[in-house]
N, C-alpha and C positions, 0 to 999 in steps of 0.2 A: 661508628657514629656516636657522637656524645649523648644524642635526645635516644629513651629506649624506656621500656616497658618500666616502669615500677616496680621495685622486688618485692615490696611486702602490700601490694594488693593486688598486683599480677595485672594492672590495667582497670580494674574496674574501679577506681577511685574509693573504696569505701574499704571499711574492714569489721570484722565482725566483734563486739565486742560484751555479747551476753545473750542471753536468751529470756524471751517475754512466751504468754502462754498465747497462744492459737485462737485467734480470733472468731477461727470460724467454725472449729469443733468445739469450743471453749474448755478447752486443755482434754477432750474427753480420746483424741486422737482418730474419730471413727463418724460418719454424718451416715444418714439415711441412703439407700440405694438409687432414689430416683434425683439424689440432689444433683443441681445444677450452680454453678459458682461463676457467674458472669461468662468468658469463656476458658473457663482452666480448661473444662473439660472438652474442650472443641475437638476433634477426629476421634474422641473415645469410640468404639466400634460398639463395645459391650464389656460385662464385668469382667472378660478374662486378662483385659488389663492389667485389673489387680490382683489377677493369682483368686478369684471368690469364684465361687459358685455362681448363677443368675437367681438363685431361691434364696439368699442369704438377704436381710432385710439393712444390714449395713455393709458400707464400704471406707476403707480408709481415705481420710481427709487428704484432696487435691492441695489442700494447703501446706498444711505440717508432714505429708505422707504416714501417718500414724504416729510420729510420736506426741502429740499436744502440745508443745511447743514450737516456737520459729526464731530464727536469729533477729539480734538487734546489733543492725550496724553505724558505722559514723565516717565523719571522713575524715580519710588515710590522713595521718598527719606528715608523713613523708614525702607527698605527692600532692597535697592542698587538694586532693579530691578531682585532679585534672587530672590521673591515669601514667601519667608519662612525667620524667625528670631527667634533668639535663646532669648526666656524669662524666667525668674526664676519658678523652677521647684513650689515655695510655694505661692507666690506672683502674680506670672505673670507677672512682670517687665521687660521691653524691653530691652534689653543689645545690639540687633546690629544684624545687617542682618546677615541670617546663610546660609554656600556654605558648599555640600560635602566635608570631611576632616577636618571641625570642630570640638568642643567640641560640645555634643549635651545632658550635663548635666549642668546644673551652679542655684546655690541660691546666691541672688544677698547680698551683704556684710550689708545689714538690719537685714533680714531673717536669717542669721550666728549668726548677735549679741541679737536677739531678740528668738532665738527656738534655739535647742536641734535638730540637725539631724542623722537620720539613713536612712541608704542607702540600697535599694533593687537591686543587682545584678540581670540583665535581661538577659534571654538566649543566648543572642546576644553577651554577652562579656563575656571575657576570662582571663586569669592570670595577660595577662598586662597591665586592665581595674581597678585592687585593689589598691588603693591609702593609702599610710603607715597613720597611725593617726585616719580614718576614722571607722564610726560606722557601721557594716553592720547586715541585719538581718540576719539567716541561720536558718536551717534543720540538725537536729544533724542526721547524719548518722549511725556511728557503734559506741559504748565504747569501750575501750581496755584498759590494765594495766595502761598503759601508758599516756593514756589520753582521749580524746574527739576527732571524726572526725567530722566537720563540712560542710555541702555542701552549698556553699552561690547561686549557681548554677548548673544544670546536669554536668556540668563539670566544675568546680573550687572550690576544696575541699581543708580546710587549718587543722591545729590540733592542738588543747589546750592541752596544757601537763598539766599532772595532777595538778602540784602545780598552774598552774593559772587560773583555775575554782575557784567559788567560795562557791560552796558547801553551805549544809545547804540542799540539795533535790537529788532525785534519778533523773538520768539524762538515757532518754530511748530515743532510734529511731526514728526520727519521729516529736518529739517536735520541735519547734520552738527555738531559743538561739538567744542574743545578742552578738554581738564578736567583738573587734575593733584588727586591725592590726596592728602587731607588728614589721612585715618584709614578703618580698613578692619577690620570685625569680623564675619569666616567665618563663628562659629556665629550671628549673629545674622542673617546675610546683607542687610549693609549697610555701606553706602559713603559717603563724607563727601568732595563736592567742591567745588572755587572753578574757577571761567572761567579759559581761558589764554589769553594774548594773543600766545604764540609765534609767530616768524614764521621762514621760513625755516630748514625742518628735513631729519632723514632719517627715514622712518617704516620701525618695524620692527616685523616678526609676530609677537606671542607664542604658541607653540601646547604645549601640554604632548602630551608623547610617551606616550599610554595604550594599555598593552598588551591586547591582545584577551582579553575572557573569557569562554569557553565556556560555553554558554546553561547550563549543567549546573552549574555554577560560581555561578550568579546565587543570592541568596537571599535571604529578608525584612531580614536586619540589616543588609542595601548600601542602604536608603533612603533617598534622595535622593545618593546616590553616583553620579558622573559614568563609565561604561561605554562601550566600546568591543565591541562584536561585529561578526563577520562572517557571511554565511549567505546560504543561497537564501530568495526568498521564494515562500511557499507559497499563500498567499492576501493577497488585497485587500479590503476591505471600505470603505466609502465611510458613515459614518452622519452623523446631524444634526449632530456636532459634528467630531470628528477623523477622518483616514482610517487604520484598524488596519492595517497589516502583521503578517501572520504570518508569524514567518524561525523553517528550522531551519539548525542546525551540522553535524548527525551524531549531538552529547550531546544535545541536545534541543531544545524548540519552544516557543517565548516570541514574547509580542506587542510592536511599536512602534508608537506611536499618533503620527502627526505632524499639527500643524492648520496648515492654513491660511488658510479661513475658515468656518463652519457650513456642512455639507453637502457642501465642495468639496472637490475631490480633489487630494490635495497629494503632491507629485512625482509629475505624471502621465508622466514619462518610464519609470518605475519598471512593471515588468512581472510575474506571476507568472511564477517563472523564473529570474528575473534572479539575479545572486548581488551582493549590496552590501555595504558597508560604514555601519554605523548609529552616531553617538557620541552618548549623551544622558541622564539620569537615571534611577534605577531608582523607581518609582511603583509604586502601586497601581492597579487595575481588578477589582470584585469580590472580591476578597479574593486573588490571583492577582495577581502582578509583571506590570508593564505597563510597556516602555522609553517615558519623553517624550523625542520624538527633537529633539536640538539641528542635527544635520547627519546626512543619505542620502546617500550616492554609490552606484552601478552599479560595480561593478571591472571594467576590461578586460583584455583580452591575459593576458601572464604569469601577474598575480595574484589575475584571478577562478581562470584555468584553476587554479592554486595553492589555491583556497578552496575550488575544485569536485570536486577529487581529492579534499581534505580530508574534504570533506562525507561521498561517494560509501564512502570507506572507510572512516570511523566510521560509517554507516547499515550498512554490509557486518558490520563486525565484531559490532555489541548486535543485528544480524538472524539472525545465525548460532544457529538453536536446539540446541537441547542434547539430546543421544540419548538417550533415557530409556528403550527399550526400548519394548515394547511388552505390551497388558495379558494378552497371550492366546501360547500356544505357535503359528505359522502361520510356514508355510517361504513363502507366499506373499507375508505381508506382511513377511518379511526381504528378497526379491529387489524386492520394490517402497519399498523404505527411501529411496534414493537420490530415486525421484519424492516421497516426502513429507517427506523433507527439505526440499526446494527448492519443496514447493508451502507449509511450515510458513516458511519460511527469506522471500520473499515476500509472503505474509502479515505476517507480522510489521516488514518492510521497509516499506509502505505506513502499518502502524500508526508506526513512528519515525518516519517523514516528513512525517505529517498529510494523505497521501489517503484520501481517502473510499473505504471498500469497502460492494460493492454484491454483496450475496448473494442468491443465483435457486433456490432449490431444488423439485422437484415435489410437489406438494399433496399425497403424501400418509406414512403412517407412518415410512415410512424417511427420505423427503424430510424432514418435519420434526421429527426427530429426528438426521439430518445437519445442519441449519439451525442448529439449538440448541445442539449440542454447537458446534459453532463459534462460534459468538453469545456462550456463555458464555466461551470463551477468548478472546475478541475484544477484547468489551467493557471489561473491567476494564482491558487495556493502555490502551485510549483514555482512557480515564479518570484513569491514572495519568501520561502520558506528555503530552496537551495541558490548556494553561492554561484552556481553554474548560470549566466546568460545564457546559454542553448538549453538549457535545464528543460523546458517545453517539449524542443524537439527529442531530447535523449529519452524524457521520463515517461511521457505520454505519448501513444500511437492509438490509431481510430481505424478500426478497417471493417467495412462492408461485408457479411455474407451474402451470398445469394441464393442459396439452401433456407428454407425457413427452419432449419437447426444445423448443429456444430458436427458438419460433415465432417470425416476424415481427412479429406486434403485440406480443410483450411487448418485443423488442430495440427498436423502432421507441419506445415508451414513455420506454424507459430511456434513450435517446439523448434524446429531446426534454427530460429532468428534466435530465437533466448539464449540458446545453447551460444551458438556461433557471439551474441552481444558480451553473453557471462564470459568466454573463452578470450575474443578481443578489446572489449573495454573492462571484465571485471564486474560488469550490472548482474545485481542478483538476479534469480529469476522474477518476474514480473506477477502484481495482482493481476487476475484476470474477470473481464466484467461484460458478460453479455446480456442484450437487453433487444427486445422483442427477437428474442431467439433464447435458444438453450434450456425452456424448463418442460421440455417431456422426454420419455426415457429410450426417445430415438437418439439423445443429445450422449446419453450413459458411456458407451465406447469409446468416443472422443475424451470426455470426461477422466475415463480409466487410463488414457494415456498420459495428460498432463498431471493428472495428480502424482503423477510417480514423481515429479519432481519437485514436488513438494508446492506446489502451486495452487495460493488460496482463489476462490471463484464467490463470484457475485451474482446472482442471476436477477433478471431487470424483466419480466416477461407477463403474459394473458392470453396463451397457448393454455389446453386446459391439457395439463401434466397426461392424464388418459390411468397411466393406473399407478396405483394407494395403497400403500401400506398399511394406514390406518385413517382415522377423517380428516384431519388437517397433515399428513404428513404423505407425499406426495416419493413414490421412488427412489424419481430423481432428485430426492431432498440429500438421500443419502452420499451423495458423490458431491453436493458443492455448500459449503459453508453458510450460503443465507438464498433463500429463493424470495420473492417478492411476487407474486401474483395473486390476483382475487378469486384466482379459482380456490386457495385454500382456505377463505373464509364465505364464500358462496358461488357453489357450484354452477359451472356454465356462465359465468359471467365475463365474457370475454371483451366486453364491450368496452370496459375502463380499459384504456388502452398503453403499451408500453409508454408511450411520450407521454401520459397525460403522468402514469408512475416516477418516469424518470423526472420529468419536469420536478415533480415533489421534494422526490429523492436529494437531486439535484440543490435544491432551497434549502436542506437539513444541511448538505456540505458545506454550503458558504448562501447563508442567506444575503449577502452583496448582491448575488446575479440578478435575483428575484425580478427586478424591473425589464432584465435583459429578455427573458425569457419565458414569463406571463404568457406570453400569446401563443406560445411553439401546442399544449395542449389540444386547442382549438384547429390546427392544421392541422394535427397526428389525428384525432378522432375524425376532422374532415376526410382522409385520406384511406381510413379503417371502415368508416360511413357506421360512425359509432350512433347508437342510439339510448347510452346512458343516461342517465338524469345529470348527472356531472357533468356532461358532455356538451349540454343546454349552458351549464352555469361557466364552464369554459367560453364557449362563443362570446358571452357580456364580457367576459375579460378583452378577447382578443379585440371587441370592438372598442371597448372605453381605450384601451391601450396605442392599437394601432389602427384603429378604425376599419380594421378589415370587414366587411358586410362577408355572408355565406357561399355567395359568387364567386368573391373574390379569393376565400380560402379554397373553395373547388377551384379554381385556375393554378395554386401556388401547388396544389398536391397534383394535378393533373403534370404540372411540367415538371415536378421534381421526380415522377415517377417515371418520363419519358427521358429525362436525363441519367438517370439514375441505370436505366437500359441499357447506355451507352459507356457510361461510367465505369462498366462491370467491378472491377476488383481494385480503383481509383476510390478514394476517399471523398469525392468533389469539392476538395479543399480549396478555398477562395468563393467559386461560385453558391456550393450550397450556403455558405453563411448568407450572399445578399440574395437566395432567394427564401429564405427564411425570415428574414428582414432585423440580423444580427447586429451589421457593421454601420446601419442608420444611411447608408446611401440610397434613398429614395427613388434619386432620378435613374441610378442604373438597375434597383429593382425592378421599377416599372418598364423597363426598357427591354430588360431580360424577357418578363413576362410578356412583353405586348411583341417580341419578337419570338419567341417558343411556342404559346398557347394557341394561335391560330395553327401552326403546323402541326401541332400534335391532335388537336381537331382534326384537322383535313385526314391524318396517316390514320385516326381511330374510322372515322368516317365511310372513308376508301375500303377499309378491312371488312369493317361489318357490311357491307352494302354485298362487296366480294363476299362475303361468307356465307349470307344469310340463304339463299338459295341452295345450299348446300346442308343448312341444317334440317333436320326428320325432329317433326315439331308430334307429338302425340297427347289427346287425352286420355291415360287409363282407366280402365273401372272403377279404380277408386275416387276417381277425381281428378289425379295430378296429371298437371301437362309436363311432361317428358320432354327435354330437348335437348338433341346428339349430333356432334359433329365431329368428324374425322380431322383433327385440327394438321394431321401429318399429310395430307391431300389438299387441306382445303380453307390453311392459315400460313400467312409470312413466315418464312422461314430466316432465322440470324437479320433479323429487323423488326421494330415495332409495331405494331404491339405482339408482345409474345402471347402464347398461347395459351397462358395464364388468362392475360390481360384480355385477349379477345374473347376468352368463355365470361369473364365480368361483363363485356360492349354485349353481346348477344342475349346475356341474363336480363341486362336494363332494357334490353329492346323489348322484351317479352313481359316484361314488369309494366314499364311504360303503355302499355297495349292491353293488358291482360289486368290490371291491378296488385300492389305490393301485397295485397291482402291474398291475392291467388296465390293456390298453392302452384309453383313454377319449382321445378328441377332442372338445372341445365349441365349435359357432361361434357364436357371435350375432352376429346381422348388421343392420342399418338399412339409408338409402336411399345412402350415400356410407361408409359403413365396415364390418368386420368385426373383431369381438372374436374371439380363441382361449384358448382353456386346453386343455394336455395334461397326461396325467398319467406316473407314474416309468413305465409300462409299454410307452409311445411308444419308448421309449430304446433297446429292444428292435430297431426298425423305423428308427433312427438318422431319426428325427422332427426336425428345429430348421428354427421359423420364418422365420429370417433367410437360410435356404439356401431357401426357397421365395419368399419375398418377390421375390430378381432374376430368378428364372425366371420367375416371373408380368410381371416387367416387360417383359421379353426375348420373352416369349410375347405380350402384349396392350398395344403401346408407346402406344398411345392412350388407354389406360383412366384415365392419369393415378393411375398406382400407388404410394404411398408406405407407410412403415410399419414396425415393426420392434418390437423389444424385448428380450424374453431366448427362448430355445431353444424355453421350453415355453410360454410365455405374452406376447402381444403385442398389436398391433393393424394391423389393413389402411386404407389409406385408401383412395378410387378415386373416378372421375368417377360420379353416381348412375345418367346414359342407361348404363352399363357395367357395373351390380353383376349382372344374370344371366350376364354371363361371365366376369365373375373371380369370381362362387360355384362355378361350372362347371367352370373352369379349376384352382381349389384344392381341388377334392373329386375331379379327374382324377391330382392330385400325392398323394392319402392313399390314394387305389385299388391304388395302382401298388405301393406302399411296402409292401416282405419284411422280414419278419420275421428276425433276419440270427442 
């Protein structure tokens, strides 16, 4: 190639041409031990750097490295200070510094009179690279009556008409031909040649120098324009005709579709991961730019690492979200800014990249009303940011727990899909982002599975983690990339709830939604029966917005959680949107609701009425009334309300009756678990679940104890031979409990 490094400055345009004294020793070669020099000295560890002592009071100058002096350069005068010059492609002869938009072929006028040239068309050039007169070598392509098709190029094919072959031999597919050109017209893309009968030559490479263009840069009117990008790629896809690459830059994510025969996979060296270099046409696919790729390379050493920094800091800089405050006055979710920056910041990072995010939230009103709010900020980036129209459905999935944390069958699921996605379409593995679920260190196990495959995690929660490493640094900090709850900046406050967090979260990823989803707060704490102070300043939102009065949002969570029962491992895709009041269809919201909320009345109604004669209501000694029900005798069984739900109906009956300010305990129990609910009057008696749960375990290591929640409302797991002593054991822990 004629354009090539510079010999007498090696590429760096300058050359050295004296020495001045050292500015910043001032010629003395040596500066003080604690000196600092803007950042020369950045990773110094310590003085063994420089071979010294740490007692020694000087150290040699980061500048001149001891000697007092430093070079004075200028530029190259063989290279005009550009790095690079254009020399003869046969010879090597310097013709003159070479800049972008040169000629980046030339044999110097020696070379011309003394050899015989033919010319190798390089993939890089195109119709209007063919010089009339000129010898080139080609690839005969197809025979026809008519003539001879010749490919000097994947894409610049010219045609010998029969009479100007030169015959004498069978002329097949495949061989190799001489051809010099005889007429050459770009827009038409075609080419007019006669056989050459040269013999004894020098061949030289024609390649045009096409500067790289930033996926963000590509547009409809570069159609059929010959491009240059570089990028990592993100997916592979293998279909009946060509194999798709998806490459991002950092500016964005555009497909290359290379073929190389139906079906088969072409540059199987080529990796998700890899960072390449792609040169080839800009095309259509679906109405969406699609590169036909003329040449793929793999970049190595320097200039992937060069491509990958690139990338890494343009995805850093369009991920950085933007502070927009928040919708509510909370000193709380000022001191947890930093985590929803970085869980917004993230998020978003994944969306510019084209990984797939994989959202878990718990089945019921806050859970999916944290789901949504996010889903609606989600979406629309994916949509705007890949070339893919299903881009939504491939990038993004939303799936229900029903575990209030990341059980083993649903992580063990989610690995088998990623796996089997990466394997069938080439999707990398997926971010992962759970919210009102995942941040106590019953979630850890699950956690230890997915991470092995390298899979970043987001946790969206106001479970209170239960145990600490240190004050703000929570177990389960150590297994997931960013956790987000208020328990690490005040203890026990469970009350600010996942949807009100996500909702926030949500506004940092793309503050567009904002209008969309204002109100979702005010039904997530309606549904948690939040009593933050945020919780208050939610409600005025949701009513200026959607006029929802406190009624009305108790109906929307009553029926989303009676749906939601039903739902099981269903997304409630479609419906939960109108009854969240997403898609602005008023009249079938109201419809939904005025046709669910009386029946999930009547089925709560019917339960507790049926139950209540079954529950052993006591006051103990200490005060508290005790209330127990055998929920596996004397509650619905695989129909609503579960027996979750029914120890909630019986706790309100007794609150309703008794006062929220009594202290009320209520347990429902079956043959392996225990429900709880306490009420504000516990608080008196410094009552929280998660302080009784490790003594229970600590007390009965056999029972096979798990469980947890918030302070006043949770759940126990246990082995079933073991449920009369940990009922036993946890009515020994409410007996005991002063009234303080």
């Amino acid at each position: 190639m004629a354009v090539k490094e510079c010999p007498e400055c090696h590429g760096t345009g300058k050359v050295e041409t004296g020495e001045k004294e050292c500015t910043v020793c001032k010629g003395w070669g040596y500066v003080p031990a604690d000196f600092k020099l803007e950042d020369k000295l950045k990773g110094y560890r310590n003085l063994d750097y420089f071979g010294v002592d740490e007692e020694v009071d000087e150290i040699p100058c980061p500048e001149c490295h001891g000697k007092g002096t430093v070079p004075v350069y200028d530029t190259c005068p063989t290279c005009g200070g550009t790095g690079r010059v254009l020399a003869c492609d046969i010879c090597g002869k310097i013709k003159g510094p070479w800049e972008p938009g040169m000629e980046t072929t030339w044999v110097c006028p020696d070379c011309l009179r003394n050899y015989k040239v033919v010319y190798i068309l390089d993939k890089t050039c195109d119709y209007e690279d063919v010089e009339v007169g000129n010898v080139y070598k080609g690839t005969i392509d197809r025979v026809e009556r008519f003539g001879v098709f010749v490919e000097l190029n994947p894409h610049v094919v010219g045609l010998i008409k029969r009479k100007d072959l030169l015959g004498g031999r069978e002329y097949k597919p495949g061989e190799e031909i001489l051809v010099q050109v005889l007429d050459v017209r770009p827009d038409k893309r075609e080419v007019d040649l006669i056989e050459s009968a040269l013999k004894n030559y020098k061949e030289v490479v024609v390649r045009k120098e096409i500067p790289v263009t930033p996926i963000a840069g590509l547009s409809k009117d570069m159609a059929g324009k010959t491009v240059r990008i570089q990028g990592r790629v993100t997916q592979i896809q293998v279909t009946g005709g060509p194999t798709v690459f998806t490459l991002t830059d950092g500016t964005g994510i555009t497909w290359a579709a290379a073929f190389e025969a139906p079906g088969v996979r072409a540059y199987p060296s080529i990796n998700v991961g890899d960072v390449v270099e792609v040169i080839g046409k800009i095309a259509f696919h679906s109405g969406e730019i699609q590169i036909e790729v003329s040449d793929m390379a793999k970049l190595w050493g320097p200039d992937a690492a060069r491509v990958r920094q690139a990338i890494e800091t343009a995805l850093d800089e369009r991920a950085q979200p933007k502070d927009v405050g928040f919708l509510v006055r909370s000193e709380v979710l000022e001191k947890l800014k930093p985590r929803i920056m970085k869980a917004a910041f993230m998020i978003r990072r994944a969306i510019l990249e084209g990984r797939p995010i994989l959202l878990r939230h718990h089945a019921d009103t806050d859970g999916y009303t944290a789901g949504l709010a996010l889903e609606y900020a989600i979406v629309p980036l994916i949509e705007q940011v890949s070339p893919d129209s299903d881009a939504r459905w491939k990038l993004f999935k939303r799936r229900p727990s029903r575990a209030p944390f990341y059980e083993l069958e649903d992580v063990l699921k989610d690995i088998i899909f990623m796996i089997e996605d990466n394997e069938k379409f080439g999707d990398p593995f997926p971010l992962l982002v759970i919210v009102d679920n995942g941040g106590t260190s019953e979630d850890i196990p699950a956690y230890k599975r997915i991470r092995a495959y390298g899979v970043p995690i987001v946790v969206i929660d106001h479970h209170d983690p239960r145990e600490w490493v240190s004050e703000n640094k929570a177990k389960v900090d150590e297994y997931v990339d960013v956790h987000v709850n208020p328990h690490h900046v005040k203890r026990g406050y469970y009350e600010l709830t996942a949807g009100m967090l996500a909702t926030e979260v949500a506004r940092f990823i793309n503050p567009e939604v904002e209008d969309k989803i204002k109100h979702l707060p005010a039904i997530a704490g309606t549904g948690d029966r939040s009593k933050a102070p945020e919780f208050y300043q939610y409600l005025e939102i949701a009513k200026k917005a959607k006029g929802l009065t406190e009624e009305e949002l108790k109906k929307i969570a009553e029926v989303i959680d009676h749906e939601a029962f039903y739902w099981k491992f269903m997304d409630g895709h479609g419906m939960i949107e109108e009854l969240l009041l997403l898609t602005g269809n008023l009249q079938r919201y109201r419809e939904l609701i005025n046709a669910i909320y009386p029946e999930v009345k009547e089925k709560q109604e019917k339960a507790l009425q049926a139950s209540l004669p079954h529950v052993k209501s006591v006051v103990l000694p200490n005060g508290i009334r005790f209330n127990t029900i055998d929920a596996d005798l004397f509650a619905p069984k695989f129909s609503y309300p579960s027996p979750g739900k029914l120890s909630g109906l019986i706790h309100d009956h007794f609150k309703e009756k008794y006062g929220e300010d009594s202290p009320i305990l209520t347990l429902a129990y079956g043959p392996d678990f225990a429900v709880v609910r306490a009420s504000d009057g516990m608080a008196a008696y410094g009552f929280d679940l998660n302080e009784i749960i490790p003594k229970l375990q600590e007390k009965l290591p056999s029972a096979g104890i798990e469980g947890g929640g918030h302070s006043y409302a949770g759940s126990i797991k246990f082995f079933e031979g073991m449920r009369k002593e940990v009922l036993e054991e946890f009515a020994k822990h409410v007996v005991v409990l002063k009234k303080k």
